[in-house]
RODO-2510 file (C-alpha; in nm, 4 decimals, decimal comma):
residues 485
     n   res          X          Y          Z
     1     x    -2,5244     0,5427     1,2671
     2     x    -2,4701     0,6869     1,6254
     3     x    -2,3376     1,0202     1,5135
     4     x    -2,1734     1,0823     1,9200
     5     x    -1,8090     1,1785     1,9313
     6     x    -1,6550     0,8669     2,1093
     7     x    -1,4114     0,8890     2,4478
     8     x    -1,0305     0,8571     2,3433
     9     x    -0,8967     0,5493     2,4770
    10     x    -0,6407     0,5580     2,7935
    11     x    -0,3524     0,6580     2,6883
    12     x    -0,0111     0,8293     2,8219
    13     x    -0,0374     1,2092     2,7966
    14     x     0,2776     1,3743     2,6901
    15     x     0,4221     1,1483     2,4938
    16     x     0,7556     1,2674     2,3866
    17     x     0,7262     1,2251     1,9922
    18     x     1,0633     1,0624     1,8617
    19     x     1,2906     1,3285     1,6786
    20     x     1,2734     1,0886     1,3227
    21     x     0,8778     1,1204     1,4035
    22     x     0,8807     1,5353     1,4506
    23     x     1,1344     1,5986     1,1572
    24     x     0,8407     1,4292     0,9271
    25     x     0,5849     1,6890     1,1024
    26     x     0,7979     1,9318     0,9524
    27     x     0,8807     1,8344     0,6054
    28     x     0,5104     1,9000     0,5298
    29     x     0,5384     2,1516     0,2203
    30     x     0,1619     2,3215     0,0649
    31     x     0,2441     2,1049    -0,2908
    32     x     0,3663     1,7536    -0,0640
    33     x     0,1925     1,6321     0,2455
    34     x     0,4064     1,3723     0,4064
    35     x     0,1067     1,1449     0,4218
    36     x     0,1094     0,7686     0,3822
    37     x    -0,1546     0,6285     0,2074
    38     x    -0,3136     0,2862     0,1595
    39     x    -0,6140     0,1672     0,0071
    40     x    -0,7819    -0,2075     0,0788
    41     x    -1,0519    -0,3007    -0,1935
    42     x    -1,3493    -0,4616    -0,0401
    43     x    -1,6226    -0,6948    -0,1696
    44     x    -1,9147    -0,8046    -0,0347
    45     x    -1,9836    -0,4611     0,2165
    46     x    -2,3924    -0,5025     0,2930
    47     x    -2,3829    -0,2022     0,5099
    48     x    -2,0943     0,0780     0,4800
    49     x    -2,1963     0,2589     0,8034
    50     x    -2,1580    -0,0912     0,9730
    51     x    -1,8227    -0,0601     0,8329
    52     x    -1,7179     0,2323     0,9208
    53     x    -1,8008     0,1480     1,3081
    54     x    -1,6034    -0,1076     1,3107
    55     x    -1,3390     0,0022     1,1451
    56     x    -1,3327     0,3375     1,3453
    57     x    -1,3192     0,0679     1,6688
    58     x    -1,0447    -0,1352     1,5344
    59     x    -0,8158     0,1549     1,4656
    60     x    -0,9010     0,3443     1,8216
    61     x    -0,7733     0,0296     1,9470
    62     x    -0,3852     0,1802     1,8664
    63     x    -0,3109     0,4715     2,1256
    64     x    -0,1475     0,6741     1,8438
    65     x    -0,4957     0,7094     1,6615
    66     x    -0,6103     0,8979     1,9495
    67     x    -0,3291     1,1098     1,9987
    68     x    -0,2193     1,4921     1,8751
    69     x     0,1096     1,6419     1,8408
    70     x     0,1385     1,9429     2,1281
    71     x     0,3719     2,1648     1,9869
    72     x     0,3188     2,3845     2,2679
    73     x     0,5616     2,1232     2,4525
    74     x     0,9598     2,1106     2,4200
    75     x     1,0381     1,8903     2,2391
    76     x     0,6911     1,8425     2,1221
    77     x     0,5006     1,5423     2,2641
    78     x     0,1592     1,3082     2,1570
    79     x    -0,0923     1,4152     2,3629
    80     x    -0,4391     1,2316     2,4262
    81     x    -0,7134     1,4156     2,2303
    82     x    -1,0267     1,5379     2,4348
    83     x    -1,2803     1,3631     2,2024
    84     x    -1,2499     1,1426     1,8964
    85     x    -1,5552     1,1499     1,6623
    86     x    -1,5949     0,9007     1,3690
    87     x    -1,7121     1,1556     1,1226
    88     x    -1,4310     1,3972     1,1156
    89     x    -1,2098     1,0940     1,0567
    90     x    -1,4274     0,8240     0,8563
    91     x    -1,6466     1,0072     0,5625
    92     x    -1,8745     0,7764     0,2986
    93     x    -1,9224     0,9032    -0,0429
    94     x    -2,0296     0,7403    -0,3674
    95     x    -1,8079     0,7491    -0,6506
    96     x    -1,8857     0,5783    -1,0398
    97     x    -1,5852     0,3849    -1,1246
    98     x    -1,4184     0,5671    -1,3874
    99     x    -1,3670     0,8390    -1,1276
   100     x    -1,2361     0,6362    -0,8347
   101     x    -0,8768     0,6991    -0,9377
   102     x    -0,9390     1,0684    -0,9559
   103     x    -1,1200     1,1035    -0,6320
   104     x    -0,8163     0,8880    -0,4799
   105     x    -0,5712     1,1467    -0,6194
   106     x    -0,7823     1,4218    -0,4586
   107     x    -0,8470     1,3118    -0,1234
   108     x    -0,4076     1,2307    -0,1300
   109     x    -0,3045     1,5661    -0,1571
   110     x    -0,5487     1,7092     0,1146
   111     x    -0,3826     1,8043     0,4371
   112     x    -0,4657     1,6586     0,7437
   113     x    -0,6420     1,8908     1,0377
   114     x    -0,3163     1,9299     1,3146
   115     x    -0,5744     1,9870     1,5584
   116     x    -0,6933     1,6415     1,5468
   117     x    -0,5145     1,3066     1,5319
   118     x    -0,3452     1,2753     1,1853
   119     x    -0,5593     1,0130     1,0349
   120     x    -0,8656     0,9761     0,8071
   121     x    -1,0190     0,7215     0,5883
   122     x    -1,2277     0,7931     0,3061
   123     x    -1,4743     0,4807     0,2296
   124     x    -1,5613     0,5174    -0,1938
   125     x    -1,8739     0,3243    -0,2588
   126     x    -1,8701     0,2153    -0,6114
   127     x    -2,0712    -0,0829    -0,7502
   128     x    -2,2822    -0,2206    -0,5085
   129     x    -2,1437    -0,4147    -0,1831
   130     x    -1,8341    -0,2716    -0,3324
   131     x    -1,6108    -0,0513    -0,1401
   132     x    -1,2696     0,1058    -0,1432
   133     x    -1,1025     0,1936     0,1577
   134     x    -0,8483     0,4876     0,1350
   135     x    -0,6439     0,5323     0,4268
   136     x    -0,3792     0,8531     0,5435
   137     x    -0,1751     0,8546     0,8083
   138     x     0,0548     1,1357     0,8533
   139     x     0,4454     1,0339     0,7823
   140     x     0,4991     1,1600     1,2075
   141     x     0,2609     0,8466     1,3157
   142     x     0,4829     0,5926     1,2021
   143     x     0,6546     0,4460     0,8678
   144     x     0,5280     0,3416     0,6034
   145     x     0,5876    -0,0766     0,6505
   146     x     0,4249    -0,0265     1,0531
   147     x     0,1237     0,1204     0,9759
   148     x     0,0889    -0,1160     0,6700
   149     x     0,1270    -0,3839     0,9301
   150     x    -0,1262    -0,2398     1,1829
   151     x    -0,3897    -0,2084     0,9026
   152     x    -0,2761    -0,5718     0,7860
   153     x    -0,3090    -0,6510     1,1789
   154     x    -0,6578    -0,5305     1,2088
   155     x    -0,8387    -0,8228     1,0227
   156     x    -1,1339    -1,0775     1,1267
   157     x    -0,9900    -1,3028     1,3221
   158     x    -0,7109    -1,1328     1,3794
   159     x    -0,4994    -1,3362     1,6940
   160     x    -0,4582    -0,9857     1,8557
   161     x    -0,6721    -0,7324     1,7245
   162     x    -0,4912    -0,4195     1,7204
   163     x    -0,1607    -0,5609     1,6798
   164     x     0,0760    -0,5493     1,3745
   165     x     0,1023    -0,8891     1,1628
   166     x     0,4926    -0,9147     1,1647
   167     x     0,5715    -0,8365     0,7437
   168     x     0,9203    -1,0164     0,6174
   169     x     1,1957    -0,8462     0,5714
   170     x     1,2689    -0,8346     0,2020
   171     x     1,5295    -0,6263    -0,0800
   172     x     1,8624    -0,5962    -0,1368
   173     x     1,9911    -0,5093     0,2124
   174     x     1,7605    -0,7088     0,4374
   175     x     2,1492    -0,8684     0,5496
   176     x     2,2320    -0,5538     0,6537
   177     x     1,8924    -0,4710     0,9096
   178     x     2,0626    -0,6205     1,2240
   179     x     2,4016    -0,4044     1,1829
   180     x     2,1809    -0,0789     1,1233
   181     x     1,9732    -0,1843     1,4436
   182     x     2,3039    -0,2029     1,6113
   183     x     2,4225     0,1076     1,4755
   184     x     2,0774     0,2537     1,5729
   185     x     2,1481     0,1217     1,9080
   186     x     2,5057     0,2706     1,9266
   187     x     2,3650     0,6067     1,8781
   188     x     2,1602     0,6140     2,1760
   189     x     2,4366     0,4514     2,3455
   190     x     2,6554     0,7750     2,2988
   191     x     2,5159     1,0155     2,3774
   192     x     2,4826     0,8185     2,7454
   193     x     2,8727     0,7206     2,7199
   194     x     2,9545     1,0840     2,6616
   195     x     2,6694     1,1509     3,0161
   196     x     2,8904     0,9194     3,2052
   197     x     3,2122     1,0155     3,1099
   198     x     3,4408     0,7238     3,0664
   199     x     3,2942     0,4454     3,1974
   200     x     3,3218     0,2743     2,8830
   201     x     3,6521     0,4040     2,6598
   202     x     3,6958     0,0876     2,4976
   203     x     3,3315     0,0759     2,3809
   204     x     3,2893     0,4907     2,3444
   205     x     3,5789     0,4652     2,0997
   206     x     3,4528     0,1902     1,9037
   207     x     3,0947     0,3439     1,8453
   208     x     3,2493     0,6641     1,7700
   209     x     3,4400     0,5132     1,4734
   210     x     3,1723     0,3602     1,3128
   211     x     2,9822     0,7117     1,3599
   212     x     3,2739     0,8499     1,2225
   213     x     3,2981     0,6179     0,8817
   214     x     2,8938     0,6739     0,8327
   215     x     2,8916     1,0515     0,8593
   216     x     3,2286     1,0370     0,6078
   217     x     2,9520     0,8431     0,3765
   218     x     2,6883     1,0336     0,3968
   219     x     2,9153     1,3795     0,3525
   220     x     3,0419     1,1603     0,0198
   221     x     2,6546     1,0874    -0,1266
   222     x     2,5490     1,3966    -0,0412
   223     x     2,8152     1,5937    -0,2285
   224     x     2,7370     1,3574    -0,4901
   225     x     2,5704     1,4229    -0,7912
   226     x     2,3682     1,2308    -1,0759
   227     x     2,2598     1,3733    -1,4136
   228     x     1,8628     1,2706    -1,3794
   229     x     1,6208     1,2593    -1,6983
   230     x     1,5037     1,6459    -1,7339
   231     x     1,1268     1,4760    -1,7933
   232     x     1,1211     1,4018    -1,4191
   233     x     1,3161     1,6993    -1,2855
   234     x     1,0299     1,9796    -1,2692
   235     x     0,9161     2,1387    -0,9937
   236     x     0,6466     1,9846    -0,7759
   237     x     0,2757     2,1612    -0,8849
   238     x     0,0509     1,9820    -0,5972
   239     x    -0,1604     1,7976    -0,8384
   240     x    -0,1337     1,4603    -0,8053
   241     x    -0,2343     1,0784    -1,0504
   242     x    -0,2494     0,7964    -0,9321
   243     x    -0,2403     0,4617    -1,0818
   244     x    -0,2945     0,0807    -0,9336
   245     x    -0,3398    -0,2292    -1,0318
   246     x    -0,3201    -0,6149    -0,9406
   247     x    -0,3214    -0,7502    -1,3082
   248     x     0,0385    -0,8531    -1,2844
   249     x     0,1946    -1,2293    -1,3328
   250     x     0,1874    -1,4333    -0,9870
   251     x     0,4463    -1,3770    -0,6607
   252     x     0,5012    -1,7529    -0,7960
   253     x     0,5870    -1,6953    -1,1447
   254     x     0,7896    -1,4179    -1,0977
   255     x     1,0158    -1,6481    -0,8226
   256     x     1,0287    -1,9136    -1,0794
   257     x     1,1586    -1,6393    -1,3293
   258     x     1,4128    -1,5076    -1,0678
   259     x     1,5549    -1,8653    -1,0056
   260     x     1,6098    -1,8832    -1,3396
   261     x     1,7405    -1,6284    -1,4244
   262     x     1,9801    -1,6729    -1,1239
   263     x     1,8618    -1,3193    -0,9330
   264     x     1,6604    -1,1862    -0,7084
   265     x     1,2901    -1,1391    -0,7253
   266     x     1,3455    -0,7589    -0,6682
   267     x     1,5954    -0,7722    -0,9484
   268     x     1,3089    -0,8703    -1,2032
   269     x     1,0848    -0,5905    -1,0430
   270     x     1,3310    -0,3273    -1,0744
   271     x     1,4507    -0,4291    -1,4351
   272     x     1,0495    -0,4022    -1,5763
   273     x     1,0370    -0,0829    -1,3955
   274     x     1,4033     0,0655    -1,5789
   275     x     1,2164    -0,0799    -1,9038
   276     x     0,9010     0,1435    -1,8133
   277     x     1,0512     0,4592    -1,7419
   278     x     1,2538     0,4097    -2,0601
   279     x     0,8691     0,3090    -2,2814
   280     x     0,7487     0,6401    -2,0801
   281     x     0,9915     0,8951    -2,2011
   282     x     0,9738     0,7404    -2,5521
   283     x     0,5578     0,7567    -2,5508
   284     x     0,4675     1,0752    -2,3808
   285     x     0,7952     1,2753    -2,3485
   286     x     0,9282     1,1546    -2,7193
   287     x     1,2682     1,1258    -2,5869
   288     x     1,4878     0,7919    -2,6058
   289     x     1,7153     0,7669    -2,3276
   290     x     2,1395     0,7662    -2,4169
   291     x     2,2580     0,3970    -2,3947
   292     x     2,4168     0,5601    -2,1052
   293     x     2,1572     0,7128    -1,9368
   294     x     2,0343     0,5929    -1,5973
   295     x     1,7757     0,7048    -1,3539
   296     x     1,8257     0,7156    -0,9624
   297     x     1,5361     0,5774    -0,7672
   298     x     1,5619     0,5782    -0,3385
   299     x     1,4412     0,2415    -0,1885
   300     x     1,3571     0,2256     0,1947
   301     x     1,4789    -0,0303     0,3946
   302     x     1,3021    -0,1546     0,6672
   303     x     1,4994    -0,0744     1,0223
   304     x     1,2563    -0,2247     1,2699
   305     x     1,3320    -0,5284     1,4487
   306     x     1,0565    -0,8320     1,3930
   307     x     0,9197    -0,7906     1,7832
   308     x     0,9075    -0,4127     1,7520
   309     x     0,4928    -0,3545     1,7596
   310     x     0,5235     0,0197     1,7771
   311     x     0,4665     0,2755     1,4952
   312     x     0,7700     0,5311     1,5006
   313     x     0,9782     0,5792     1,1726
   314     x     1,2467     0,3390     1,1559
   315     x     1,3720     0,3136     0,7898
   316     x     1,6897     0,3779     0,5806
   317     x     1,7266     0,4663     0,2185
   318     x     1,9258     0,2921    -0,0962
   319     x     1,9964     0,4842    -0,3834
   320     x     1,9593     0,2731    -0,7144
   321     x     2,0657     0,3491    -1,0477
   322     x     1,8309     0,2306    -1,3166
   323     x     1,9963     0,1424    -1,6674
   324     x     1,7075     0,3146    -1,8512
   325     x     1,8855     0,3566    -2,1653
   326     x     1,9568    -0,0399    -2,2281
   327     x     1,7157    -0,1374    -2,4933
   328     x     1,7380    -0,5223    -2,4123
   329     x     1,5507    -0,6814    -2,1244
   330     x     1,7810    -0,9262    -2,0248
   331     x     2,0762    -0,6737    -2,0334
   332     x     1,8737    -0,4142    -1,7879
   333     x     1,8161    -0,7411    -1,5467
   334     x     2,2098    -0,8482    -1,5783
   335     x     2,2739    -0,4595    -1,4979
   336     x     2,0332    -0,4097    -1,2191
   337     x     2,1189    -0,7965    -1,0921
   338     x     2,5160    -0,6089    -1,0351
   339     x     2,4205    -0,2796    -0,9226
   340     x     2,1688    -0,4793    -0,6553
   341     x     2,4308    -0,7123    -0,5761
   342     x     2,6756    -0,4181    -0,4794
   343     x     2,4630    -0,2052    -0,2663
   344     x     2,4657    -0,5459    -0,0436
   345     x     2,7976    -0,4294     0,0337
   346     x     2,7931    -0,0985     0,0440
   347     x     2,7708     0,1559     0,3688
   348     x     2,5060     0,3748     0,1702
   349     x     2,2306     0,2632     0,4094
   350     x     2,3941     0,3017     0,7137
   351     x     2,5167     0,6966     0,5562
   352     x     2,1586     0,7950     0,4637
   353     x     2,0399     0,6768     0,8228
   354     x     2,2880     0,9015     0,9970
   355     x     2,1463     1,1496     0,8075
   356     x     1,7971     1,1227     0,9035
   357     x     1,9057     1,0407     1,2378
   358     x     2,0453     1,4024     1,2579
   359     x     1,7812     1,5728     1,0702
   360     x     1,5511     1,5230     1,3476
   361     x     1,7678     1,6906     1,5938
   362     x     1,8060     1,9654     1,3714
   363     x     1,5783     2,3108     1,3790
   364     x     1,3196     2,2916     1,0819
   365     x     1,4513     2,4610     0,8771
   366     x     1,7885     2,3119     0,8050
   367     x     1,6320     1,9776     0,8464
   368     x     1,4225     2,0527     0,5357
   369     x     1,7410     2,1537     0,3274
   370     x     1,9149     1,8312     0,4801
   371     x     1,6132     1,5730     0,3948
   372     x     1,5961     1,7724     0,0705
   373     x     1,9270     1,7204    -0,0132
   374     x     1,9396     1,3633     0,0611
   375     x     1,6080     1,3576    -0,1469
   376     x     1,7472     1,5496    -0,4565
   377     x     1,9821     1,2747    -0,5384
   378     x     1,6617     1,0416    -0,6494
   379     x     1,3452     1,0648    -0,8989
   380     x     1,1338     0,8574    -0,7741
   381     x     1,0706     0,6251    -0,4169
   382     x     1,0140     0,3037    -0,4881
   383     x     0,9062     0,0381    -0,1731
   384     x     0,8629    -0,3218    -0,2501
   385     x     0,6155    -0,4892     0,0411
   386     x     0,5807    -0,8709     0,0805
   387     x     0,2202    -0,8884     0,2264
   388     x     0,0372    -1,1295     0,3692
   389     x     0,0676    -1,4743     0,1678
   390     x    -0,3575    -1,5683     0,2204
   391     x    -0,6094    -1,3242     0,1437
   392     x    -0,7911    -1,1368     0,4745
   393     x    -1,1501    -1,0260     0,5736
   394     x    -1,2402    -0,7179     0,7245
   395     x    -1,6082    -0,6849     0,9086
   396     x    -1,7180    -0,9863     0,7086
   397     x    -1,5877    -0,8287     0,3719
   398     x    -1,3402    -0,9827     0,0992
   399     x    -0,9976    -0,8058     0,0933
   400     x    -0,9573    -0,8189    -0,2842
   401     x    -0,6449    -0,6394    -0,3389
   402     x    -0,4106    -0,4115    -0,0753
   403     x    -0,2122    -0,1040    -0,2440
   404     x    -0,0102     0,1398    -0,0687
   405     x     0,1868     0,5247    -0,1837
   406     x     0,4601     0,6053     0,0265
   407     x     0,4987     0,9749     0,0602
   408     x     0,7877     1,1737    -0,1658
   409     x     1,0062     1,4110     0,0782
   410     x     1,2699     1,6618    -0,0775
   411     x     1,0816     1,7535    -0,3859
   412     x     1,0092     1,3860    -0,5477
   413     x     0,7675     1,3608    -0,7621
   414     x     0,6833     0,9959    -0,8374
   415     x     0,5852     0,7584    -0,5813
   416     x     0,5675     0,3764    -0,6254
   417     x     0,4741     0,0710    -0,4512
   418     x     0,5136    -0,3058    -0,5365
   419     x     0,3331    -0,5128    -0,2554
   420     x     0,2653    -0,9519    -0,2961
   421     x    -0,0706    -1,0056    -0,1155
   422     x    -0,2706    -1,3526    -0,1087
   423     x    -0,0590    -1,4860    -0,4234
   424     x    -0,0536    -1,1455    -0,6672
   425     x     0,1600    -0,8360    -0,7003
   426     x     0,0148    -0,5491    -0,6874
   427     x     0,1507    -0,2274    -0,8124
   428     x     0,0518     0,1817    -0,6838
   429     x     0,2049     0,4460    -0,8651
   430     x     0,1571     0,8023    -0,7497
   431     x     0,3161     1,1220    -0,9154
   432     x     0,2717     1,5077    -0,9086
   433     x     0,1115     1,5812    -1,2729
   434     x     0,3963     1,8635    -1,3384
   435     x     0,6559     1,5405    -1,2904
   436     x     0,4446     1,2332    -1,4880
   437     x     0,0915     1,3038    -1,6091
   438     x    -0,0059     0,9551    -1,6822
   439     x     0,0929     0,7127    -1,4388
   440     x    -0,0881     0,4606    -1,5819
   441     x     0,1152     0,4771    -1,8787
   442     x     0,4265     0,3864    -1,6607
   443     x     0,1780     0,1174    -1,5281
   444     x     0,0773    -0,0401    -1,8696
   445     x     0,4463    -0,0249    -1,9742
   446     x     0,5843    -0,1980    -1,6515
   447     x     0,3189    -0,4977    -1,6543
   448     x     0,4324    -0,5465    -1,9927
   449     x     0,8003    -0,5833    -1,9312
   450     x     0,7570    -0,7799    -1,6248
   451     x     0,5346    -1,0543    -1,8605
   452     x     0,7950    -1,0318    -2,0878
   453     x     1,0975    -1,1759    -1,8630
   454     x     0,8403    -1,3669    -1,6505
   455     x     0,7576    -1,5388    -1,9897
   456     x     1,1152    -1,5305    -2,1337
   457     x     1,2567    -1,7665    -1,7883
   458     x     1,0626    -2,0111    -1,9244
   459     x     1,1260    -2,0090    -2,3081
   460     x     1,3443    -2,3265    -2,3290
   461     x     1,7401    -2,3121    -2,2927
   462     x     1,6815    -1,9515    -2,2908
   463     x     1,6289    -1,9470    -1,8954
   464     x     1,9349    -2,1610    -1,7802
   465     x     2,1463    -1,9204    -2,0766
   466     x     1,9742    -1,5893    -1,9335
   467     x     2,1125    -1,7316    -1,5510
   468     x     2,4677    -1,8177    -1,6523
   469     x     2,4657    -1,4504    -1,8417
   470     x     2,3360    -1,3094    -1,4842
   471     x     2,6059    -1,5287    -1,2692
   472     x     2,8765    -1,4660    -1,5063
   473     x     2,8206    -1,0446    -1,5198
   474     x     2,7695    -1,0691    -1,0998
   475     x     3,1668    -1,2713    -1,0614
   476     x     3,3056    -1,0229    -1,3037
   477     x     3,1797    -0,7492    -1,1136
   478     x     3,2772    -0,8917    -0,7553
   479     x     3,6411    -0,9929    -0,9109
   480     x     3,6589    -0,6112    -1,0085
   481     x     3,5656    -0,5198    -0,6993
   482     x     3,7913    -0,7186    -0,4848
   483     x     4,1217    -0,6677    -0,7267
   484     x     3,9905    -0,2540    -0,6616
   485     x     4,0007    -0,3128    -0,3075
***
């Protein structure tokens, strides 16, 4: 291959980098690099330097792959690098296939070089004309569900090369995506009221009541506090495992299983995972979770409008309380089915995006203890990505299977990912070794609980029961909830 640095595209110098975007370049810690990561398995690869052209071409199609943050700036701004060369950002290696997980988990917790734009790609050459792609983006590029959809974007055939594929919007507050955009929206909005002075009262007043009710919220969960499983409560040693796998019943089973059962499909996911956790402590830690016991998980929600083709953070948080110490399957689904149903109407969301919102106007240092406050009140992230619904070529090659690991801010140690892609689920689970050794433990035990209520909808009356059990729990809940109000 032509081994010549290549010209950075034209693009703006001085960018002024976003204040979400520059809090992430400073939650950076030597044990956590806020670094997305993604990997895209490929078959049918005749030549991996071909590959790695064209995939260095397709991703210095994006101005923000060609771009460093200039610190020397105030506020700090994106600034067009001098010279972009393929092999300080693409390297090739050959790895046998029992080590491909561990040479995943050891490229994830390098650092990327500041000097240079924060990307790199590691192609792993495995069996022949088989390769996997891992992919690392720095958290300050953009979030987690953009860059998924520029990669997603970048495929043969692709109507704009370049361009992200627009993702659904899926979870349990997808309802709520066009008030936080508004809120979002409001925000900027006031700081320009407060500029003009009182053009606006009527307006200035309303905006600063809803600020006011969302900073009350998030001064309420973050003087919270939730007893969390001592098991995943160490502190962080910088070794990471990872775990993937796309062996999991079908994006149409599982539907058919949530319609029965009267949920939603994200229900089902997050019950097999409370059932995992719970087979986890019980095989490695010995320890079988209290009836009571629950464990908190944090689940971003996507913030960015549908047309919005640019990569800056723009993502909210939901706290979830898994009923890890229920030892029935269909009880954990009725449980997580309620707790879903009322974080629809809670203002959580909106309180934990004020919060991040004000982080990145904050000096580093107390944005760190902020994040890491908000990030104390959860054990593990956990992101649930609908992909694309037909599978994709890159530079003639098969995508066989797309995983992604979001990163873990404010000293989380377990990372997972749940993304549908081409008919399948397919499940990534990272974790610092000092907070879960064996990942693929967690993995084995949360394939078999979701094949257990997968199977279960379909078992006779036992599906149409299971769904009035589900509906009847949810009323009782919302007919507490109103006589409370």
């Amino acid at each position: 291959m032509n081994t010549e640095t290549a010209a950075a595209p034209r693009v703006a110098d001085n960018e002024p980098i976003p204040s979400v975007d520059r809090a992430w370049l400073e939650m950076d810690t030597d044990r956590s690099p806020m670094v997305i990561c993604a990997i895209l398995e490929l078959d049918g690869v005749d030549d991996v330097d071909a590959l790695r052209r064209e995939m260095f071409e397709r991703l210095l199609r994006h101005p923000r792959f060609a771009q460093c943050p200039d610190h020397a700036r105030k506020p700090s701004a994106w600034q067009r690098a001098l010279r972009v060369d393929p092999l300080d950002h693409i390297s090739v290696r050959k790895v046998e296939e029992h080590a491909l997980a561990d040479a995943v988990a050891a490229e994830m917790r390098r650092h990327l070089d500041r000097t240079r734009p924060l990307w790199h790609v590691s192609l792993l050459s495995t069996t022949p004309r088989r390769v996997t792609a891992l992919f690392r983006a720095h958290h300050a590029m953009g979030g987690g569900i953009g860059l998924m959809q520029l990669l997603l974007g970048l495929h043969d055939g692709a109507a704009l090369p370049g361009v992200p594929a627009e993702l659904p919007r899926r979870g349990p507050l997808a309802r709520w995506i066009g008030r936080l955009e508004a809120l979002d929206a409001s925000l900027s909005r006031l700081g320009k009221f407060i500029a003009r002075g009182s053009e606006e009262p009527l307006g200035l007043v309303r905006q600063s009541l809803q600020l006011g009710r969302d900073t009350a919220a998030l001064v309420a969960l973050l003087g919270s506090s939730r007893q969390q499983p001592t098991a995943f409560g160490s502190s962080l040693s910088g070794r990471r495992a990872v775990a993937w796998s796309h062996d999991l019943p079908s994006v149409a089973a599982i539907k058919d299983a949530a319609h029965a059962y009267g949920c939603k499909h994200n229900d089902i996911m997050l019950a097999a995972l409370s059932g995992a956790f719970s087979h986890y402590m019980q095989r490695h830690d010995g320890v079988t979770p209290k009836p009571d016991q629950e464990l908190r998980i944090a689940v971003p929600i996507n913030l960015r409008k549908s047309s919005d083709a640019s990569l800056s953070n723009r993502f909210g948080l939901g706290l979830v309380d898994l009923p890890i110490g229920l030892a029935d399957a269909h009880e954990r689904l009725e449980a997580v089915a309620d707790r879903m149903r009322r974080l629809k109407d809670s203002r959580q969301a909106h309180a934990v995006f004020v919060g991040l919102a004000i982080a990145g106007e904050l000096p580093g240092r107390v944005e760190r203890a902020l994040v890491g406050r908000i990030g104390r009140q959860a054990s593990a992230v956990v992101s649930n990505l609908p992909g694309p619904e037909h599978a994709l070529r890159f530079a003639g090659a098969h995508i066989r299977n797309i995983v992604f690991w979001p990163p873990q801010s404010g000293g989380i140690g377990i990372g997972i990912s749940l993304l549908s892609y081409a008919g399948h689920t397919s499940i990534g689970i990272s974790s610092d070794i000092a907070v879960m050794r064996s990942p693929r433990l967690l993995l084995d035990a949360f394939a078999a609980e979701l094949q257990e209520l997968v199977s279960h909808a379909g078992a006779g009356a036992a599906g149409p029961r299971r769904r009035r059990a589900v509906t009847r729990r949810a009323h009782a809940g919302a007919a507490a909830r109103a006589a409370a109000e």
